[in-house]
C-alpha positions in Angstrom: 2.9 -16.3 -9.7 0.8 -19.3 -9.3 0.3 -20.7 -12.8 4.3 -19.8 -13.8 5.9 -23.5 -14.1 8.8 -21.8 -14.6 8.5 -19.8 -10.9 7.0 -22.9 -9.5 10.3 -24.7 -10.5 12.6 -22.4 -9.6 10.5 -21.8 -5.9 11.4 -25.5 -5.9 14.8 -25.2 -6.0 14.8 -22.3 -3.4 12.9 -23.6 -0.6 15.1 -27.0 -1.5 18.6 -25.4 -0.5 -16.7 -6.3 -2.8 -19.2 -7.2 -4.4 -19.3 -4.4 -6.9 -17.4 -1.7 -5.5 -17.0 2.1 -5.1 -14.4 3.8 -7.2 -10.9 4.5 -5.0 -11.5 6.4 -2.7 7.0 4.1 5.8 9.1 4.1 6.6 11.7 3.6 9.0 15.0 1.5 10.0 15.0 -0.7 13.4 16.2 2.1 15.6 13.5 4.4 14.2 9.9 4.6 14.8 7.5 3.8 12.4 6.3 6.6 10.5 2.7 5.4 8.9 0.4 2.6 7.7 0.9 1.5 3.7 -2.9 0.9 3.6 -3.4 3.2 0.9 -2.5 0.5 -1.6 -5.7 -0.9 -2.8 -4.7 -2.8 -5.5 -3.9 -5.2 -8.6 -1.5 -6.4 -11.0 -2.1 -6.2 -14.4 0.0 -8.9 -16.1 1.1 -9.9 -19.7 -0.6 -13.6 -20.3 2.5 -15.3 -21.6 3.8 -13.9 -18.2 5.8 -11.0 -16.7 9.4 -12.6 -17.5 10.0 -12.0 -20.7 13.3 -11.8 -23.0 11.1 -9.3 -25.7 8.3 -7.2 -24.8 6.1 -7.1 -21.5 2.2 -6.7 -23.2 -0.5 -6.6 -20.4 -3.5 -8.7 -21.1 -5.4 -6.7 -23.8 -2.7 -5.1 -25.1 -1.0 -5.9 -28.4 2.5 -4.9 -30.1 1.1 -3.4 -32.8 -1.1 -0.8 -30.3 0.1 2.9 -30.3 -0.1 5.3 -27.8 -3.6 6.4 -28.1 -4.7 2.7 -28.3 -2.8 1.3 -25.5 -4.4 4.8 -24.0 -8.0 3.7 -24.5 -7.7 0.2 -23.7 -6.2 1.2 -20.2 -8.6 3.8 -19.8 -11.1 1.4 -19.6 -9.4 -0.9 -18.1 -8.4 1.1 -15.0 -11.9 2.8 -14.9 -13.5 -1.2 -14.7 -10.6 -2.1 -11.6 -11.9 0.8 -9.5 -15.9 0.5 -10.2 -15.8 -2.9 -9.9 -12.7 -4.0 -7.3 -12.6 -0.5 -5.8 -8.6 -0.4 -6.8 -6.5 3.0 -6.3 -3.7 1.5 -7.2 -2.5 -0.5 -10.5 1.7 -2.2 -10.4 2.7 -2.4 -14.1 5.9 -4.8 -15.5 8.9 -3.4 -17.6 11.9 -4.8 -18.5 14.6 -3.4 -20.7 13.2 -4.7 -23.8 10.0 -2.5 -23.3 11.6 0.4 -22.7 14.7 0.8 -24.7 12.3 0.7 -27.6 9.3 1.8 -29.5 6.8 -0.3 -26.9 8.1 2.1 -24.6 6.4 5.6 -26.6 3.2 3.4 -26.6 3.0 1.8 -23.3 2.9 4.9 -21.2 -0.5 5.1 -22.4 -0.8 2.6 -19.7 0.7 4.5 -17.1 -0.8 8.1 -18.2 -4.4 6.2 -18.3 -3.9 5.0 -14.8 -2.3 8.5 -13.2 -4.8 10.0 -15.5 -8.0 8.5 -13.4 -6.0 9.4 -10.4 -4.5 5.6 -9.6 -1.2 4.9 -8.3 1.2 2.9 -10.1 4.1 0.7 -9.2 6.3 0.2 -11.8 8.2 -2.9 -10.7 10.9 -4.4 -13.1 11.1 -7.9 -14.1 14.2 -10.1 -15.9 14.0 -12.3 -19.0 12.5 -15.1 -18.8 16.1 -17.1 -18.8 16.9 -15.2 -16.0 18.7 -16.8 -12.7 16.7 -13.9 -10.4 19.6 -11.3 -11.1 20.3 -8.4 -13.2 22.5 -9.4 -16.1 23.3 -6.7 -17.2 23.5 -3.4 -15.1 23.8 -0.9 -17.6 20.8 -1.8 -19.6 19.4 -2.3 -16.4 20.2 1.2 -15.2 19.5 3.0 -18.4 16.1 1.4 -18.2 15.3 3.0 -14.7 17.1 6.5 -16.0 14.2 6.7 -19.0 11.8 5.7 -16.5 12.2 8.0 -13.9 13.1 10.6 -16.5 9.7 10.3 -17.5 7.7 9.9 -13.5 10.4 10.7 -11.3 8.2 14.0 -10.9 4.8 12.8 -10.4 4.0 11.8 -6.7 1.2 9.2 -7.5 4.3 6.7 -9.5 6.5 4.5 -7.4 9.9 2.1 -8.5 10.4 -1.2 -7.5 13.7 -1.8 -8.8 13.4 -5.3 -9.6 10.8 -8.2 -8.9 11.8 -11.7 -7.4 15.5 -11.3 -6.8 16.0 -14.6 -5.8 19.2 -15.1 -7.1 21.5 -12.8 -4.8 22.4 -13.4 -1.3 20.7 -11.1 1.4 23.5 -8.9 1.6 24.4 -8.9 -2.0 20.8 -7.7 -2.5 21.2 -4.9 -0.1 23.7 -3.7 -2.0 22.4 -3.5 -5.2 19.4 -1.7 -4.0 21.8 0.6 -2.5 23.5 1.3 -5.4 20.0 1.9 -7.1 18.7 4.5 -3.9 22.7 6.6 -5.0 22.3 6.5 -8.8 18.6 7.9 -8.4 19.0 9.7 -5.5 16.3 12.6 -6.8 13.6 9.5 -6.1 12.2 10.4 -2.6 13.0 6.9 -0.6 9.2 6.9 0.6 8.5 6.3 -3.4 10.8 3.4 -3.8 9.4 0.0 -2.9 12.4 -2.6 -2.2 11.6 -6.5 -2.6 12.3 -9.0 0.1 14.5 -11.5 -0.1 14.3 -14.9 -2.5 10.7 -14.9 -4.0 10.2 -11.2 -1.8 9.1 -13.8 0.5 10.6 -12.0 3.1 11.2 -8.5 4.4 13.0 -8.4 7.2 16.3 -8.3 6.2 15.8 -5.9 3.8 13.8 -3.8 6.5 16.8 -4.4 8.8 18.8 -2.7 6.5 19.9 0.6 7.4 21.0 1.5 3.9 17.4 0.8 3.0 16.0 3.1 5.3 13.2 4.8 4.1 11.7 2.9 1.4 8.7 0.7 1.3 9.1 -3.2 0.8 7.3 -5.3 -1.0 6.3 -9.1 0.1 4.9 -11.7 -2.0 3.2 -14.3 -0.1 0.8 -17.3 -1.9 -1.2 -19.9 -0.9 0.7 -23.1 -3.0 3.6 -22.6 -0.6 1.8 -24.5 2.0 -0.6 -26.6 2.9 -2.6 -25.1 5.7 -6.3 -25.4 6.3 -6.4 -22.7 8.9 -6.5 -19.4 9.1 -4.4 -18.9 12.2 -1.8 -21.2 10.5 -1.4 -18.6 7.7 -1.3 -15.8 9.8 1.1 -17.4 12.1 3.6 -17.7 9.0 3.1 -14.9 7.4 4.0 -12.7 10.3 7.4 -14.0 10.1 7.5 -12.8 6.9 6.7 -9.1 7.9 8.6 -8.9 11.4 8.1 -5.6 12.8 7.8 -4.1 9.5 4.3 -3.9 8.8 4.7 -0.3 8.1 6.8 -0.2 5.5 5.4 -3.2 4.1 3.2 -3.5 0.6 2.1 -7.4 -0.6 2.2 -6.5 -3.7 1.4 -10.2 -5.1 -0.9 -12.2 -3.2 -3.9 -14.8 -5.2 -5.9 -17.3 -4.9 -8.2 -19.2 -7.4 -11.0 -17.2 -8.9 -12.5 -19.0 -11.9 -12.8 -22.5 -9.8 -15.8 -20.9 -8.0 -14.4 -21.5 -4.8 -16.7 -19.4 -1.8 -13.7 -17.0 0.3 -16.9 -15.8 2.2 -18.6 -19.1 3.9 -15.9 -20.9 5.8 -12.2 -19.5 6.7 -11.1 -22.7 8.0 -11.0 -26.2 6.6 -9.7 -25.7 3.5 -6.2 -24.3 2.0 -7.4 -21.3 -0.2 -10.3 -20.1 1.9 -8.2 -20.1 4.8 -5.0 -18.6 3.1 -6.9 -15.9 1.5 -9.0 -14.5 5.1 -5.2 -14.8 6.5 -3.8 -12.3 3.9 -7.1 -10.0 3.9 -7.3 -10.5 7.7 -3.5 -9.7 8.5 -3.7 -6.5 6.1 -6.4 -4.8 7.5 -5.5 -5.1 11.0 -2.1 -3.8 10.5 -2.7 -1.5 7.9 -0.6 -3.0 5.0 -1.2 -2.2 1.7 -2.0 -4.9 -0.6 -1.8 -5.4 -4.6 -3.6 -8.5 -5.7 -2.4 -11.1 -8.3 -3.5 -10.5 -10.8 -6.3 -8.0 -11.2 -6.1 -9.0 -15.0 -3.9 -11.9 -16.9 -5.4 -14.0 -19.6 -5.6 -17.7 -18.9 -4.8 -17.2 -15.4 -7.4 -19.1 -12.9 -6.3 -16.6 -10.0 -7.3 -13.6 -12.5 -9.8 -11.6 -10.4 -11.3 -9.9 -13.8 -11.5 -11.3 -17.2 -12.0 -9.1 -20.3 -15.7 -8.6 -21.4 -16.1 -6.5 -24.2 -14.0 -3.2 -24.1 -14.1 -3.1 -20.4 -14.1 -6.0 -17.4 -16.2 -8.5 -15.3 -15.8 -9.8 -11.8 -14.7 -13.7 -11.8 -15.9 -14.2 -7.8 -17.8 -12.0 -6.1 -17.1 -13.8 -2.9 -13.2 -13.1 -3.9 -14.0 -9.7 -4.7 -15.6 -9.1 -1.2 -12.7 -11.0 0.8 -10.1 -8.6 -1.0 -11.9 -5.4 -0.3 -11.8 -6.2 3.1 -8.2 -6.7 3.2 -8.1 -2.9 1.6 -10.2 -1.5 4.5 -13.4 -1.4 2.7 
């Protein structure tokens, strides 16, 4: 996440060793064919402004610890109806951690989740650590409890997928593997299509986890930003970020992707010459002509210049139209 010091340092340290739009309208292991297109992820993050790592409560932008059910209900409501009238989103990705859920935040922040199923979006509910955290679980069992009350609660509904835990930067490929191993056997009533499996490191990369035969089946989920280089052209970008992917395009979801959207930068008039511009056609570009889903970063966050809607009112306003347009083609639209 681009305004996160405390990813930024840590990133550090691991490379180191459309206008206005309409409302809204996998999966295989390398011996396997691939089985269909993820491009029916149209999407954003909705983020808490302090940031997603947290050692207390995860509150999305708007939200406050005092809300209850019906108020974090109304405030999504509106929330979810402004990213699909205005962005053209089918698809929100939400942040829990076991703070949030193993107490009462949990009874009112499913008026998040219920608001967004409720107007017929998809959610990813992607789990994040603490904000001390090294990129690994510390503790399993809370961890695993979390995900039991979770799933208890949207196992059953087709429209809610589980990404078992954001940014795992701190375990080894194969150590990863395992862990989300473990996770696909302990909640094995999850159909594999629904589970979305970060890359390695930052989910920077997919390929190993999409080489992973114990990982067959899911999606994956690639984060891929525009500060982690220094290209001014388009086929640079694309060039690099097609490592990333490999040949698993299919299974593949960028669930964070961003660019500056309050500096009134123009994504529409030039593609090449300049870092952003170019960075952001790459992603857009790259998505639509493989058919990967994408989930933008963030839809909404307070104080965050990538924030592609800022709160006006009870409901929410475009920050770039041009930025608007450039991720709507990405989507397909």
């Amino acid at each position: 996440m681009p305004v996160r010091a405390r990813a930024r340092a840590a990133l550090t340290r691991f490379l180191a060793v459309v206008v206005m739009g309409a409302a809204p309208f996998l999966t295989v292991a390398l011996a396997q064919p691939a089985a269909a297109a993820t491009n029916q992820f149209k999407g954003v993050n909705w983020a808490d402004a302090r940031d997603n790592y947290q050692s207390g409560w995860v509150i999305p932008s708007g939200l406050t610890a005092s809300d209850s059910y019906a108020q974090v209900h109304s405030v999504a409501d509106n929330y979810i109806k402004a990213f699909q009238s205005n962005l053209g989103a089918n698809t929100v990705r939400l942040p829990i951690n076991p703070p949030s859920v193993s107490s009462s935040w949990w009874g009112a922040y499913r008026g998040a989740i219920d608001a967004a199923l409720g107007n017929g979006m998809k959610v990813i509910v992607s789990a994040w650590t603490e904000s001390s955290s090294v990129g690994k679980v510390t503790d399993q069992s809370t961890w695993y409890s979390m995900w039991s009350t979770v799933i208890s609660a949207y196992g059953g509904n087709s429209n809610v997928y589980f990404e078992p835990l954001n940014e795992p930067y701190g375990y080894s490929q194969s150590d990863w593997i395992s862990l989300c191993s473990s996770w696909l056997s302990k909640f094995s009533s999850v159909p594999k299509g629904r589970v979305v499996i970060s890359g390695t490191g930052y989910n920077d990369h997919v390929t190993g986890v999409g080489a992973a035969s114990a990982l067959s089946g899911t999606l994956l989920s690639l984060h891929y930003y525009g500060y982690w280089n220094s290209y001014t052209q388009e086929s640079q970008w694309q060039s690099d970020l097609s490592g990333r992917i490999g040949s698993y395009a299919s299974r593949t979801i960028i669930d964070e992707f961003g660019a500056p959207m309050t500096t009134g930068i123009d994504y529409l008039s030039n593609h090449n010459g300049a870092q952003y511009q170019s960075y952001l056609a790459a992603v857009t570009d790259t998505a639509r002509a493989q058919g990967i889903g994408s989930v933008y970063w963030p839809g909404l966050r307070d104080g965050d210049t990538y924030s592609m809607e800022r709160i006006n009112g009870s409901t929410l306003a475009n920050n770039n139209a041009s930025g608007v347009t450039q991720v709507r083609w990405g989507w397909g639209n």
